[in-house]
C-alpha positions in Angstrom: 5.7 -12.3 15.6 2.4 -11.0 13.5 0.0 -9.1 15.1 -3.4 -9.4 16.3 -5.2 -6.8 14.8 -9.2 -6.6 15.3 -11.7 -6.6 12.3 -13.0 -2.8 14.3 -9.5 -1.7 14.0 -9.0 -2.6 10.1 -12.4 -1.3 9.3 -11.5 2.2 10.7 -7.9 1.7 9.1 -9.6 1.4 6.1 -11.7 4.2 6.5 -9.5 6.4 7.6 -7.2 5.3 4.2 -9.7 6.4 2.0 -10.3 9.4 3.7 -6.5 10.5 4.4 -4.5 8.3 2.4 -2.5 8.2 -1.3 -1.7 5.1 -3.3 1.0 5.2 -5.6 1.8 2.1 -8.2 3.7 3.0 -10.8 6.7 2.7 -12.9 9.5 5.0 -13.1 12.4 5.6 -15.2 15.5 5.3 -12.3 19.2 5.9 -13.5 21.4 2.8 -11.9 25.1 4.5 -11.3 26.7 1.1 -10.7 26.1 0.1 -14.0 27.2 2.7 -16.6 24.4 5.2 -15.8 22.1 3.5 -17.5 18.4 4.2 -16.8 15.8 1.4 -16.0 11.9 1.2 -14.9 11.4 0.7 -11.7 8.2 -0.3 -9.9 7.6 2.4 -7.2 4.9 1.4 -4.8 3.5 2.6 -1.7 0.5 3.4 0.9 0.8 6.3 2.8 -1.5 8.3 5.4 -0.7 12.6 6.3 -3.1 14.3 8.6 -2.5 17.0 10.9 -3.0 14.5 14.4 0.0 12.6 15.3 -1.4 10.4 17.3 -3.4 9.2 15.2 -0.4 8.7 13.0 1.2 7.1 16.0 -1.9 4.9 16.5 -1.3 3.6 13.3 2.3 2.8 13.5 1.5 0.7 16.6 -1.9 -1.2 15.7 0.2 -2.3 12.0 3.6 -2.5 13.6 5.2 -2.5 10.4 6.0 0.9 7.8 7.3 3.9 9.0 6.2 7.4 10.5 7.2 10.8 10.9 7.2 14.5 10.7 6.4 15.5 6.8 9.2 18.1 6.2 8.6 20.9 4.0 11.4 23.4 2.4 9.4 26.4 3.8 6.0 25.8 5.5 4.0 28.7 6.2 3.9 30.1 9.7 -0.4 29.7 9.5 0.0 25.8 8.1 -0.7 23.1 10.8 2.1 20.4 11.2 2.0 16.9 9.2 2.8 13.7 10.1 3.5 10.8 7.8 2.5 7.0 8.1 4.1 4.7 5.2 4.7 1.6 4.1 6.6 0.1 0.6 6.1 -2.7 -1.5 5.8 -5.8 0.2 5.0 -4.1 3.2 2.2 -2.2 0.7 1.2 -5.3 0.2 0.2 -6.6 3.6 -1.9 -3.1 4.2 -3.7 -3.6 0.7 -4.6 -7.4 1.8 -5.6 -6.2 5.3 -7.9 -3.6 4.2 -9.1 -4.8 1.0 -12.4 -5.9 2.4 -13.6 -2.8 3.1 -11.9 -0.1 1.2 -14.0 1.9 -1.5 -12.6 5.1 -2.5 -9.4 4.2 -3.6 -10.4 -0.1 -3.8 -8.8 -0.1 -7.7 -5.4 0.9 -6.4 -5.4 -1.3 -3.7 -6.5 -4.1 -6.2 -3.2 -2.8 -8.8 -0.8 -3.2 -6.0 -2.4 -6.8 -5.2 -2.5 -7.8 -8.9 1.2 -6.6 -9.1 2.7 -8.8 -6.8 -0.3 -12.2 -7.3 -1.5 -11.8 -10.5 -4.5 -13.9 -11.3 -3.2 -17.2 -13.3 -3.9 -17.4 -17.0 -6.0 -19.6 -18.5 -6.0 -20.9 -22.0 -9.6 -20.4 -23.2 -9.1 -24.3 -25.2 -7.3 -25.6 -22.9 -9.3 -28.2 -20.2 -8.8 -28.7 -16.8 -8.7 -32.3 -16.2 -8.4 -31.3 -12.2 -12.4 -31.2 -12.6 -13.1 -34.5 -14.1 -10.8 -36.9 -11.8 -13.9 -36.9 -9.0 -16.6 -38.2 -11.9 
């Protein structure tokens, strides 16, 4: 069951995204053991939010409901570094967050747009080519 999330509540999403948050959409070379080793490009996309607060981390896990959140681990973090927390989401779950906050992103709005684009691109159209969709009302 999806949701109800308030316009308020994407706005600040939104905000707080372009304040605390990384896009990545990208390929990347990835080796596939199951078939002979060899190596093919994969899409790697994701949204993701760190910040010190975890519950604000937590706040965003339940206002979305969907993505993932938790502790971001380090090999050695300094004794005078604050904690982290993580808020993520993957591809078609990337997806849904760039559609939700779209309308009022601006820092990082051409990411967003890439990781829209990547999954509906905008149809082609033949420069000669004519519609005849827009002449059967005449």
């Amino acid at each position: 069951m999806a949701k109800k999330i308030s316009q308020t509540d994407i706005a600040y999403l939104a905000g707080l995204f372009d304040g605390e948050g990384c896009v990545t959409c990208k390929q990347r070379k990835t080796k596939r053991k199951d078939r002979g080793n060899k190596v093919y490009d994969q899409w790697y996309i994701r949204c993701e939010i760190n910040m010190a607060d975890k519950a604000a981390i937590e706040w965003i896990q339940d206002t979305l409901g969907f993505g993932w959140s938790s502790e971001k681990r380090y090999y050695k973090r300094p004794a005078h570094h604050k904690r982290q927390w993580r808020w993520a989401c993957g591809y078609r779950d990337a997806l849904k967050f760039a559609k939700l906050v779209w309308p009022y992103i601006q820092v990082k709005l051409n990411k967003i747009e890439l990781i829209i684009d990547h999954y509906e691109p905008a149809p082609l159209e033949a420069p000669n080519v004519v519609n005849l969709e827009k002449y059967r009302d005449e």
